[in-house]
DOVEX-607086 format. One line per 8 residues: number of its first residue (from 0); their letters; for each residue z, y, x of N, C-alpha, C. Coordinates in nm, 3 decimals, padded with zeros to 5 digits. Example, Ala and Ser with C-alpha at 12.3 -4.5 7.8 and 13.67 -1.06 7.14 Angstrom:
<nodes>
0	as	00.780:-00.569:01.319:00.780:-00.450:01.230:00.780:-00.330:01.320; 00.708:-00.225:01.285:00.714:-00.106:01.367:00.787:00.003:01.290
</nodes>
This chain:
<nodes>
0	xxxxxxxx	00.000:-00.119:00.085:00.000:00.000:00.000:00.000:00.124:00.088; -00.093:00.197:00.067:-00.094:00.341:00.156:-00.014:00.444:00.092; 00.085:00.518:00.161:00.173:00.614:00.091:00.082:00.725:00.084; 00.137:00.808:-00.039:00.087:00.948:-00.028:00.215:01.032:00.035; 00.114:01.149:00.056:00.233:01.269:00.185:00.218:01.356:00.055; 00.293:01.443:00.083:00.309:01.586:00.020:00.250:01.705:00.080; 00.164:01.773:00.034:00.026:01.804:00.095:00.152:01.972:00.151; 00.260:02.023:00.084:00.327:02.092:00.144:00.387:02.089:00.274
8	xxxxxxxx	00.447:01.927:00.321:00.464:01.925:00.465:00.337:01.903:00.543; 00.272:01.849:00.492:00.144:01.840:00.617:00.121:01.974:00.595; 00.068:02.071:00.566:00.005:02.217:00.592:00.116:02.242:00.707; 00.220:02.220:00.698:00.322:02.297:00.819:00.305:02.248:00.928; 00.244:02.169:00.965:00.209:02.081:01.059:00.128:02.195:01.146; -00.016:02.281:01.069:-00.080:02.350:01.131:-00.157:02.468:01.149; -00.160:02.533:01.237:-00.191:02.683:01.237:-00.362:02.734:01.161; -00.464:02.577:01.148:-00.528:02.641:01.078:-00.600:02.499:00.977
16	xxxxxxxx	-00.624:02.571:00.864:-00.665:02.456:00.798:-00.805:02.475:00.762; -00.912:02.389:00.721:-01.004:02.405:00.675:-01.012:02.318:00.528; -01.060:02.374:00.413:-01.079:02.350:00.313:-01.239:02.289:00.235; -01.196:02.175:00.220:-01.331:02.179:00.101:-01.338:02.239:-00.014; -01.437:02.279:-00.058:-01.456:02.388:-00.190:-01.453:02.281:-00.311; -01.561:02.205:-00.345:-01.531:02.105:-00.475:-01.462:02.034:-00.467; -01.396:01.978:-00.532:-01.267:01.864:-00.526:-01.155:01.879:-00.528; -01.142:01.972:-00.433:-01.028:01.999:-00.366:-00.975:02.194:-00.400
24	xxxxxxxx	-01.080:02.220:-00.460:-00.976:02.428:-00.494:-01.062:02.417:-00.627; -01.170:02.361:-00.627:-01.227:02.375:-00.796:-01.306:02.269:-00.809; -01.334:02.244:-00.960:-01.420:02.181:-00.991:-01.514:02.228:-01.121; -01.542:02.176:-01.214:-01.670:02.222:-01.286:-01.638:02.334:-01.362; -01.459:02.319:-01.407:-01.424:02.389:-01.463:-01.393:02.506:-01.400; -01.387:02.537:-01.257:-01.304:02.654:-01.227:-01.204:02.599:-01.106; -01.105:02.699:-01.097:-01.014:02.664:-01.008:-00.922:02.566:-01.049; -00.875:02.475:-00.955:-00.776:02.410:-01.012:-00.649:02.403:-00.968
32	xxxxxxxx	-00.526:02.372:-01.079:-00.448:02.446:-01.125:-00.372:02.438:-00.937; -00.223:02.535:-00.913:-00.185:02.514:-00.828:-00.306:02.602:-00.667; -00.397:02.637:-00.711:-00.483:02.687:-00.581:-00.433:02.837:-00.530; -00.359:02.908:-00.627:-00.349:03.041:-00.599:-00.197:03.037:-00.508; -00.104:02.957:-00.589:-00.015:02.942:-00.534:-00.025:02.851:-00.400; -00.107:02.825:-00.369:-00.128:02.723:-00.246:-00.132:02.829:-00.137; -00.257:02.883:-00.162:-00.331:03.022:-00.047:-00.207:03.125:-00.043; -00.129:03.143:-00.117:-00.036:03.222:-00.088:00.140:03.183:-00.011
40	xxxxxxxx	00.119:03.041:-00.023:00.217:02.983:00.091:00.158:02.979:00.207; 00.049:02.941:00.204:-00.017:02.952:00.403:00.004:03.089:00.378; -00.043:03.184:00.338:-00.011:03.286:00.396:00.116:03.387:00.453; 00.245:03.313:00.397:00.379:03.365:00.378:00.415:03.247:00.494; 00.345:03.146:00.554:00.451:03.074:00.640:00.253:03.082:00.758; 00.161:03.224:00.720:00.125:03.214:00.883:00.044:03.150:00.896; -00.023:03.074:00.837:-00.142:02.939:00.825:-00.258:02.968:00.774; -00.356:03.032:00.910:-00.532:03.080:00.879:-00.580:02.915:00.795
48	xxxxxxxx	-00.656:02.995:00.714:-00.738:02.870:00.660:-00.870:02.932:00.640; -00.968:02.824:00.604:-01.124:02.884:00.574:-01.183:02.742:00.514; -01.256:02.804:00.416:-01.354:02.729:00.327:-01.496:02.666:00.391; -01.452:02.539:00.364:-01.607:02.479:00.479:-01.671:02.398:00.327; -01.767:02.477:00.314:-01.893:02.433:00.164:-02.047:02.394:00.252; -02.101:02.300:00.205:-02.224:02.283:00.172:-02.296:02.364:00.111; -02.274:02.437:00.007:-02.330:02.534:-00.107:-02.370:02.658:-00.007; -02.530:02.606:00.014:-02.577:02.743:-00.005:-02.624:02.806:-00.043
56	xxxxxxxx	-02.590:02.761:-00.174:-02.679:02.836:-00.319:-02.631:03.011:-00.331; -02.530:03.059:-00.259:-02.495:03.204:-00.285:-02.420:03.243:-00.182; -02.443:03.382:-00.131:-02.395:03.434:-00.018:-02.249:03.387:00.018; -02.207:03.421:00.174:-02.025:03.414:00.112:-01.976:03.537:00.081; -01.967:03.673:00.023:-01.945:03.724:-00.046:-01.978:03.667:-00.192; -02.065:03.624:-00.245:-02.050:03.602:-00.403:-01.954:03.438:-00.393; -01.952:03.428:-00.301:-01.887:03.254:-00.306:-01.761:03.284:-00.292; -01.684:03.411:-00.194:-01.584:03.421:-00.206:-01.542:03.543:-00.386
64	xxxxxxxx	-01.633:03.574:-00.414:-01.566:03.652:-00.551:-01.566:03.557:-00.655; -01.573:03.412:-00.677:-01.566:03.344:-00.808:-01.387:03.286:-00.719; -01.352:03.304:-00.636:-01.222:03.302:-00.579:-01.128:03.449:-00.668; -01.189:03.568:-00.578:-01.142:03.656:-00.559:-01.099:03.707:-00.788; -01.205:03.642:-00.832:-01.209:03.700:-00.982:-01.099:03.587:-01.040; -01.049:03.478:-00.954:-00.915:03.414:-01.044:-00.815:03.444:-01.006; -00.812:03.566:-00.873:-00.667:03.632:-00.873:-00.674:03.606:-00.766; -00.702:03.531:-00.652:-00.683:03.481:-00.562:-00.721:03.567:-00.435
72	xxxxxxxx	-00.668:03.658:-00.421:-00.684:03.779:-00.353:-00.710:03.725:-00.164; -00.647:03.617:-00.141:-00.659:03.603:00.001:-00.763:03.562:00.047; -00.848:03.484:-00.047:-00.998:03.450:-00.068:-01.133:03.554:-00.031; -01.144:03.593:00.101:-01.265:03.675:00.102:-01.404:03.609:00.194; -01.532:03.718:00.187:-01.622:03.657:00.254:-01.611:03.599:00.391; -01.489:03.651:00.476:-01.465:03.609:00.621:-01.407:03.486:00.598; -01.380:03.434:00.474:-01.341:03.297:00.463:-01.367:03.207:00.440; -01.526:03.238:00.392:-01.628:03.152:00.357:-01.696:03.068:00.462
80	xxxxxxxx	-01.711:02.955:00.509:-01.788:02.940:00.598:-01.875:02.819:00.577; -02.031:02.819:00.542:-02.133:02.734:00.445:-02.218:02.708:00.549; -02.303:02.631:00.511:-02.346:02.542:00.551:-02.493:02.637:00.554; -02.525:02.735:00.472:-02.647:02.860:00.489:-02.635:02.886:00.600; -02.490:02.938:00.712:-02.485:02.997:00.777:-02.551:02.969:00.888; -02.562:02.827:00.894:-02.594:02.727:01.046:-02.742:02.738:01.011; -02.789:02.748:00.860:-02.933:02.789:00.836:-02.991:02.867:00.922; -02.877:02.983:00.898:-02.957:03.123:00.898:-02.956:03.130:01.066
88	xxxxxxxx	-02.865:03.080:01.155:-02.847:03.111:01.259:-02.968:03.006:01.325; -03.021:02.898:01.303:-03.136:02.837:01.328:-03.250:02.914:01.325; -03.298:02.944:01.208:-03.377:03.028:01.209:-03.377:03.153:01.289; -03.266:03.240:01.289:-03.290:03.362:01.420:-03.308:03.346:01.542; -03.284:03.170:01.588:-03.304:03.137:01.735:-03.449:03.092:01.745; -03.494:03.049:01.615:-03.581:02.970:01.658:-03.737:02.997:01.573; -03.706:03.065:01.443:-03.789:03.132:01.401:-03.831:03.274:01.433; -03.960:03.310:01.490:-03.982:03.451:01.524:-04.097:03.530:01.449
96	xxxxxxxx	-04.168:03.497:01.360:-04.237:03.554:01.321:-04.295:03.491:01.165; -04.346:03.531:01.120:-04.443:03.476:00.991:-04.367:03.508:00.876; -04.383:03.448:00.729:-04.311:03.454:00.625:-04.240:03.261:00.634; -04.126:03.275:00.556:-04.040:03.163:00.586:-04.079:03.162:00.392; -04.090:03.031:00.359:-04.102:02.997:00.194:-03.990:02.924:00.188; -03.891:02.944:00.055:-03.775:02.864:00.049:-03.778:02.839:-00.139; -03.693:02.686:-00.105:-03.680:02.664:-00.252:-03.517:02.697:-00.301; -03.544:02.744:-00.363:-03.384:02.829:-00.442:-03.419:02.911:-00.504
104	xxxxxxxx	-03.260:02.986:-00.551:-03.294:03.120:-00.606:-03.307:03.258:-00.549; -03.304:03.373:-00.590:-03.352:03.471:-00.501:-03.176:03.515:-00.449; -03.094:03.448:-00.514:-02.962:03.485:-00.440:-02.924:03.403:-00.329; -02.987:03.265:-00.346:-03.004:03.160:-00.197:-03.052:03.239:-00.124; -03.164:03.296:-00.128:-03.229:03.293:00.005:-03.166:03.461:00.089; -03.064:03.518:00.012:-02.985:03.630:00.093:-02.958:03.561:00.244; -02.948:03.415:00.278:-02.910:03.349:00.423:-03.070:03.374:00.538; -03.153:03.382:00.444:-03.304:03.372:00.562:-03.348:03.561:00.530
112	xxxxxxxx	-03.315:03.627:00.419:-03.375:03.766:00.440:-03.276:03.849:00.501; -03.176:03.810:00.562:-03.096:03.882:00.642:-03.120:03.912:00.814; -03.215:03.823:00.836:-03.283:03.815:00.971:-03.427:03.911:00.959; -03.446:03.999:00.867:-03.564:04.065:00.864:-03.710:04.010:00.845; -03.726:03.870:00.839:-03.843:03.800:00.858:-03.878:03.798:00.678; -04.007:03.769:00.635:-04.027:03.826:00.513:-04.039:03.655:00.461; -04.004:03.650:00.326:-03.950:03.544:00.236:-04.029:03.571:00.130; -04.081:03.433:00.093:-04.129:03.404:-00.047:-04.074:03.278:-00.088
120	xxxxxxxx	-04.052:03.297:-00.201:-04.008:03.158:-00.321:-04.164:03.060:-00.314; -04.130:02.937:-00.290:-04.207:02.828:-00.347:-04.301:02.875:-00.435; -04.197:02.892:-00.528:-04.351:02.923:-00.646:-04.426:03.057:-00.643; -04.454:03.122:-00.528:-04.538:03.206:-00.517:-04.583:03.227:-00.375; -04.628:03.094:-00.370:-04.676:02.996:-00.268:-04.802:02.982:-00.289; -04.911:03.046:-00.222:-05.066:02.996:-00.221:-05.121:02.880:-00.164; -05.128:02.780:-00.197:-05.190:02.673:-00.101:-05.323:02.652:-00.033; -05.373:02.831:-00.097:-05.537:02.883:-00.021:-05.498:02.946:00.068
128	xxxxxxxx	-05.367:02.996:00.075:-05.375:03.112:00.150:-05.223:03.100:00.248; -05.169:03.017:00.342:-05.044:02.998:00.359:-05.005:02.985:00.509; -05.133:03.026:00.567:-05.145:03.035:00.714:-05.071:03.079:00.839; -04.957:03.203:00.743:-04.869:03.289:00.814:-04.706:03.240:00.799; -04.738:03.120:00.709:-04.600:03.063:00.624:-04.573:02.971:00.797; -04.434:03.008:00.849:-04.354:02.906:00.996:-04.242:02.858:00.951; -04.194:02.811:00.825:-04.092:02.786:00.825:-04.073:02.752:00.590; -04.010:02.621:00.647:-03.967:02.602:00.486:-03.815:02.560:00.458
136	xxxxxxxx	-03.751:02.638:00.343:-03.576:02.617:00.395:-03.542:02.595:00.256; -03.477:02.468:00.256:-03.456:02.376:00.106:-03.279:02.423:00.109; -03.277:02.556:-00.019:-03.147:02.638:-00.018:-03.068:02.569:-00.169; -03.130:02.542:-00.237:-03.066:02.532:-00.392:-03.156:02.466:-00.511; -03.094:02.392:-00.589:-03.170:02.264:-00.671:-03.171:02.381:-00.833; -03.199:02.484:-00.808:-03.202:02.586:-00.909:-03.308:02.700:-00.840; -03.360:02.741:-00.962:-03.459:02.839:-00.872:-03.595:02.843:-00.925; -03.679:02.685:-00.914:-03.831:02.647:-00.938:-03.858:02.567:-01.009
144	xxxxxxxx	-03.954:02.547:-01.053:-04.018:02.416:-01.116:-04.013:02.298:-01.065; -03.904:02.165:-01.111:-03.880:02.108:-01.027:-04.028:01.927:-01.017; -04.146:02.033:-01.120:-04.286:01.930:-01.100:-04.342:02.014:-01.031; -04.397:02.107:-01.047:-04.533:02.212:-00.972:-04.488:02.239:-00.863; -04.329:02.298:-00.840:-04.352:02.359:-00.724:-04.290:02.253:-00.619; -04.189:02.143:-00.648:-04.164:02.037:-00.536:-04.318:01.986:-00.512; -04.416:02.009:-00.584:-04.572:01.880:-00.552:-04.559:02.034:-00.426; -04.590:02.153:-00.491:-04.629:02.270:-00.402:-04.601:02.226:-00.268
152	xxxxxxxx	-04.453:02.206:-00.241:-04.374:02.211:-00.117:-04.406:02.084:-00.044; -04.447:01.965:-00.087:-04.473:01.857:-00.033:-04.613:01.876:00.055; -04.694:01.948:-00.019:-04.845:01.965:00.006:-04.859:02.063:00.142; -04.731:02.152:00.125:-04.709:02.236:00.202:-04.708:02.196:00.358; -04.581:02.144:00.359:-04.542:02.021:00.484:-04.649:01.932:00.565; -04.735:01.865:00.432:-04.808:01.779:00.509:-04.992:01.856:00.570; -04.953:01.941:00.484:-05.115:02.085:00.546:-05.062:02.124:00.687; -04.918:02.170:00.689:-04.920:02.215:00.786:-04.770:02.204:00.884
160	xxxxxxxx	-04.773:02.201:01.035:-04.653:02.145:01.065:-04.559:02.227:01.117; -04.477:02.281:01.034:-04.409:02.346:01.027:-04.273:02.285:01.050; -04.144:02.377:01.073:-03.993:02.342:01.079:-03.938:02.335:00.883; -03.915:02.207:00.889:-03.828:02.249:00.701:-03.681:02.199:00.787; -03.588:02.308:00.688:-03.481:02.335:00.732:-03.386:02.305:00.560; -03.314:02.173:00.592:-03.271:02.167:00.457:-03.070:02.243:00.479; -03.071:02.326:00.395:-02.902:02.419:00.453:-02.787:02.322:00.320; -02.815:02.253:00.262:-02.707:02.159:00.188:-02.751:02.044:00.232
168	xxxxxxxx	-02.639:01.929:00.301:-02.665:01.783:00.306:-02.642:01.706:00.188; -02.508:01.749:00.084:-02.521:01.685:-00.019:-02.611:01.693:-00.101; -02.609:01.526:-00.170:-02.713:01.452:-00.248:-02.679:01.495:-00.393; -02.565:01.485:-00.472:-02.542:01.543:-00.595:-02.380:01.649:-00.589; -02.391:01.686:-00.721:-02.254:01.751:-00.762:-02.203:01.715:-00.886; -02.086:01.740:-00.862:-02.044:01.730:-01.087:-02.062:01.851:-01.163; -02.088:01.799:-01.265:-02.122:01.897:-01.417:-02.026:01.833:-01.484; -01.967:01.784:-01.479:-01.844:01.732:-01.605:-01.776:01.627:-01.500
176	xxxxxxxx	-01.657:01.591:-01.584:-01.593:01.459:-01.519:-01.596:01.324:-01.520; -01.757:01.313:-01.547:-01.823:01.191:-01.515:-01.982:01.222:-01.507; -02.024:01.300:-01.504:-02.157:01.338:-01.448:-02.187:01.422:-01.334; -02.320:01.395:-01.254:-02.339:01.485:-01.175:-02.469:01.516:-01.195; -02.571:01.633:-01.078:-02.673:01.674:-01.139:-02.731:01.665:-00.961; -02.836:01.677:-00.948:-02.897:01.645:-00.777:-02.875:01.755:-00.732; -02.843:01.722:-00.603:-02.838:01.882:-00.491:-02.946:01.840:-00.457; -03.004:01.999:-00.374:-03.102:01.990:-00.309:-03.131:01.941:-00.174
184	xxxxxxxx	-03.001:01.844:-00.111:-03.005:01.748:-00.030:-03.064:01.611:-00.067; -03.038:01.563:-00.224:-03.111:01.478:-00.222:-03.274:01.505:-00.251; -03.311:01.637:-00.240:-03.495:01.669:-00.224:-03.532:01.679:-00.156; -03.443:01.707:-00.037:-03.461:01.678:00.065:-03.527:01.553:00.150; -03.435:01.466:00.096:-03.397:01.315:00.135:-03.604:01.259:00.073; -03.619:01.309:-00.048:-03.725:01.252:-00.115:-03.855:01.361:-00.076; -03.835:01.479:-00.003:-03.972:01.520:00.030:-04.005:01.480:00.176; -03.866:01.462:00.254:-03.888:01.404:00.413:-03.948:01.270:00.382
192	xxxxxxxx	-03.905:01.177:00.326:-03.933:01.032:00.285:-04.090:01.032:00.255; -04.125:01.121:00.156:-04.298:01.126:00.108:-04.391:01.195:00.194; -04.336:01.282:00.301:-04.466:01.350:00.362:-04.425:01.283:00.516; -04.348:01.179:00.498:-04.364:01.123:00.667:-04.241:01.214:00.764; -04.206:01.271:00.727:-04.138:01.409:00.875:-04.042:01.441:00.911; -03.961:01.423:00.938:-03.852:01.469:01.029:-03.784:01.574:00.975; -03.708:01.628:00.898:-03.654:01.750:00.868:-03.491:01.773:00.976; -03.454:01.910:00.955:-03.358:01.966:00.992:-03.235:01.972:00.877
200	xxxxxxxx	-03.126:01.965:00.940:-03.004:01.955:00.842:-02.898:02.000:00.868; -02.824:02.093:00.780:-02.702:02.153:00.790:-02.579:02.075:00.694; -02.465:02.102:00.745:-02.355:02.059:00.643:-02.270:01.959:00.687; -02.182:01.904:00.625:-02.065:01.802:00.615:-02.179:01.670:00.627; -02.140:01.592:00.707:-02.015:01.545:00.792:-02.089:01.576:00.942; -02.219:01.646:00.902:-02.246:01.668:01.054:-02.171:01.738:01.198; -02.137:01.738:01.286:-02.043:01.734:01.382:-02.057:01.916:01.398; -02.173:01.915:01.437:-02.222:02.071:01.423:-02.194:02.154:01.315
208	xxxxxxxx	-02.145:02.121:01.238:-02.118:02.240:01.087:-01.917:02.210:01.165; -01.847:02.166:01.189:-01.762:02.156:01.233:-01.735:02.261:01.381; -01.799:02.190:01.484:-01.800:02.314:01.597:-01.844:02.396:01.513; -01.952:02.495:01.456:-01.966:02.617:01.425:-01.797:02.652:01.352; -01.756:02.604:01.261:-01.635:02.651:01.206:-01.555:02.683:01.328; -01.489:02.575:01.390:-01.449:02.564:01.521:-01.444:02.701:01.612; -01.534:02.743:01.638:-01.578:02.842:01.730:-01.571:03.014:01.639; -01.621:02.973:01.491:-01.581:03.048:01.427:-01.391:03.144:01.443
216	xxxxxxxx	-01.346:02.995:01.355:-01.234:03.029:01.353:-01.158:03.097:01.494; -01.210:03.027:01.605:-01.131:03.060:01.707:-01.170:03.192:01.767; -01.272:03.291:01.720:-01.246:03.404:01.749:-01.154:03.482:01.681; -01.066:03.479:01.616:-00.952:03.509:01.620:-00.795:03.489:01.560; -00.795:03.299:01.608:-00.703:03.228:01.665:-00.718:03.204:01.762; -00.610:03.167:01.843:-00.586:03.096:01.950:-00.536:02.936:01.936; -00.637:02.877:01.894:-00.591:02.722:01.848:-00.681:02.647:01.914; -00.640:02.485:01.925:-00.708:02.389:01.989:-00.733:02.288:01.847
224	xxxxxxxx	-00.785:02.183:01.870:-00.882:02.104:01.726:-00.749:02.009:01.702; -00.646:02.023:01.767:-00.505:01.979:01.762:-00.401:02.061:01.673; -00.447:02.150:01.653:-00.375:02.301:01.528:-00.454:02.281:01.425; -00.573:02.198:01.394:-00.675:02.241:01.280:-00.660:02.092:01.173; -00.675:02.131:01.088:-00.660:01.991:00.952:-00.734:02.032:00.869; -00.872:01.913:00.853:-00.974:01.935:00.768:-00.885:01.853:00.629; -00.900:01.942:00.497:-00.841:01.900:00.376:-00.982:01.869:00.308; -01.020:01.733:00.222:-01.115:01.763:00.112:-01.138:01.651:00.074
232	xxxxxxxx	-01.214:01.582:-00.018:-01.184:01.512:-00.101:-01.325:01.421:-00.149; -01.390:01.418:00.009:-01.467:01.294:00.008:-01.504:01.220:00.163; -01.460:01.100:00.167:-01.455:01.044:00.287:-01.561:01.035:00.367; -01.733:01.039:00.282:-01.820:00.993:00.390:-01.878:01.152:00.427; -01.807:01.296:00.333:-01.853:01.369:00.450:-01.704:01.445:00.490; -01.661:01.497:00.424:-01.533:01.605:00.474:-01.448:01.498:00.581; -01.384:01.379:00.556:-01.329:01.285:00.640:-01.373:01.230:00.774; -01.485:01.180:00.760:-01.614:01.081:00.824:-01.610:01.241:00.933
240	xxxxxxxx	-01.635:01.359:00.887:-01.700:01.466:00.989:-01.584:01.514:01.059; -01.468:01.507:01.010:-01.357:01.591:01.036:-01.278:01.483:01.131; -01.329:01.358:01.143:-01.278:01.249:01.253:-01.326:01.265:01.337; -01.489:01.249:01.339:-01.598:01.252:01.410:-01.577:01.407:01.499; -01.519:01.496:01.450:-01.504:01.631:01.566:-01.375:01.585:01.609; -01.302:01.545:01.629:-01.164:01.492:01.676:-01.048:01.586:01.612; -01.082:01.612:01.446:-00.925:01.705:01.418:-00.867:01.613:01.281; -00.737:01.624:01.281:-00.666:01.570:01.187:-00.726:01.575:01.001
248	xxxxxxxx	-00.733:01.515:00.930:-00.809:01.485:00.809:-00.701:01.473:00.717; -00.728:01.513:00.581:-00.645:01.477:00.470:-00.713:01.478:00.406; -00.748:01.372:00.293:-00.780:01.330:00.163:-00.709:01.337:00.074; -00.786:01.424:-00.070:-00.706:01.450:-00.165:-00.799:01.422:-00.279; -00.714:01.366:-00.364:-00.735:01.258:-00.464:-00.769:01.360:-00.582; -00.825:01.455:-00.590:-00.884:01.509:-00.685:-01.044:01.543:-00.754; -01.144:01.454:-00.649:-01.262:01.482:-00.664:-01.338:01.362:-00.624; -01.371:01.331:-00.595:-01.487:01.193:-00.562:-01.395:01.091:-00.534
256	xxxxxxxx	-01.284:01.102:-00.477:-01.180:00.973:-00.460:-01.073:00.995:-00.574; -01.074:00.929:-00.652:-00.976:00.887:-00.754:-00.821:00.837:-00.724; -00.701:00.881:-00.810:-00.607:00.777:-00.712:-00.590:00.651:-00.784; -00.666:00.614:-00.864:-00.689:00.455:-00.870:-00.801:00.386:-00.803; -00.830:00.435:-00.696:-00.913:00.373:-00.659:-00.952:00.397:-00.490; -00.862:00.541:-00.443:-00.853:00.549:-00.283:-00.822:00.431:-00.224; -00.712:00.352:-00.241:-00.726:00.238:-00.095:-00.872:00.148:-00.127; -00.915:00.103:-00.221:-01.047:00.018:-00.193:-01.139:00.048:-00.125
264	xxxxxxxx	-01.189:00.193:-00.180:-01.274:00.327:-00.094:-01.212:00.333:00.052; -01.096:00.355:00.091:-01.060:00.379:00.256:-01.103:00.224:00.295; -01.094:00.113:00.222:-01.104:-00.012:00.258:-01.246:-00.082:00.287; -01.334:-00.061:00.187:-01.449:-00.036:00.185:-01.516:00.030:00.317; -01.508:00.145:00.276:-01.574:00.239:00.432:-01.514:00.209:00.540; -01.377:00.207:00.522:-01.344:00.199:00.679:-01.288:00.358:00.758; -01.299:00.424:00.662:-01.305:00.572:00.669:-01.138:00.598:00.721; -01.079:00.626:00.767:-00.939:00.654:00.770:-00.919:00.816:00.779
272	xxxxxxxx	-00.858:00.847:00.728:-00.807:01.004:00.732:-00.617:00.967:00.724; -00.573:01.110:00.815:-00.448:01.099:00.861:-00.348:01.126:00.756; -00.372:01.191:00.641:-00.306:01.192:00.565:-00.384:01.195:00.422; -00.297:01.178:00.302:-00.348:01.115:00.195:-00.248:01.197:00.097; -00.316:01.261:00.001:-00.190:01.367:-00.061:-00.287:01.354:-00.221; -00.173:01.367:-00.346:-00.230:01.331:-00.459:-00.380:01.486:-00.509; -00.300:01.597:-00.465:-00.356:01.764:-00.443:-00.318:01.812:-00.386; -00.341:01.937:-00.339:-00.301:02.056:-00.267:-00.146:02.137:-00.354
280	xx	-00.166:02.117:-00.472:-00.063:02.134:-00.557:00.103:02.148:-00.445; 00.166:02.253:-00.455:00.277:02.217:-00.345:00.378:02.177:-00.437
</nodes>
């Protein structure tokens, strides 16, 4: 039998925490219950934390105000840290010129028009005329036509060989508490698969969305990956990634792991995380 901890003594354990966004501070409904009062004990006992999302469906300013609008005042854009970001910073190293075409909405793609390079949506995508297009960046499963303009984007890829840059790794999300709806990681998964190619990838559990936080955070802490505890509430990425960079892990039983059903899942995968707490709830 695996014990659960009390997600109040483990936080004291360390000077900085990193958070998953679904599962674990909200879900379809909103925040969940206990989150405001959470962020406001790290902050009264001293404990930087920051939000590590996949979602880069919206800036981190609008990602931190669906925080900031439930009261949750400690919640700002410097606390956001997504999985767009490692996008956007790809692209400024490595993209230099042309128009970049992305599938999302026009509030996704605030991560690629912040580098000055000029942006068009998929669906206003010429396939006569696309010569100047260096770059395709799969931001959000909202946005386009998900017949005309995924054929668009496929056709795109295989005309011409370009960098596609997918900025979410997850495959779905929840819409209720037993449904989910596809991220645009799994269109990913199905336009790399059909045009043959190699794509680029940001997000959980990759090791690299970790150092970037990492390096993030530590401009201004002074902490080692021995002060840091990834919290969130699915083993094959928040856990699986948060081992894989060498920092302490907690699983919380509010979102993809059930607590009737965590030890089979840790048993199953093989996944171990260091601590095991029912919520964040203190």
């Amino acid at each position: 039998m695996m014990g659960l901890d009390d997600f109040k003594d483990v936080a004291l354990k360390y000077k900085v925490i990193f958070f998953d966004a679904y599962g674990v501070l909200k879900n379809y409904k909103g925040m969940l219950p206990g989150v405001k009062e959470m962020f406001h004990f790290l902050q009264e006992n001293n404990i930087a934390f920051y939000i590590l999302t996949n979602d880069a469906s919206r800036s981190p300013e609008l990602l931190a105000k669906s925080y900031i609008d439930a009261g949750i005042v400690e919640v700002n854009e410097n606390k956001i840290i997504s999985s767009g970001m490692l996008a956007r910073e790809y692209i400024q190293n490595k993209v230099q010129r042309g128009r970049i075409a992305y599938l999302g909405t026009e509030a996704s793609a605030h991560y690629i028009e912040n580098e000055g390079l000029n942006t068009i949506s998929i669906k206003d995508v010429d396939l006569e005329n696309y010569i100047d297009i260096s770059a395709l960046v799969l931001l959000d499963d909202e946005g386009f036509d998900w017949n005309v303009d995924l054929i668009k984007a496929l056709n795109l890829i295989r005309k011409k060989p370009i960098p596609v840059i997918v900025a979410n790794t997850d495959g779905t999300y929840p819409v209720t508490r037993k449904d989910v709806a596809i991220s645009v990681g799994a269109v990913g998964d199905m336009l790399e698969a059909l045009a043959r190619k190699t794509f680029i990838r940001f997000g959980k559990p990759d090791s690299q969305m970790f150092s970037f936080a990492f390096d993030y955070c530590a401009k201004e802490h002074d902490v080692t990956k021995k002060d840091i505890l990834m919290v969130g509430d699915s083993l094959i990425t928040d856990i699986i990634g948060g081992n894989k960079f060498g920092i302490d892990t907690c699983l919380v039983l509010t979102g993809n792991v059930q607590p009737d059903s965590y030890e089979l899942m840790i048993r199953s995968y093989g996944i171990i995380p260091d601590y095991i707490c029912e919520s964040i709830v203190l």
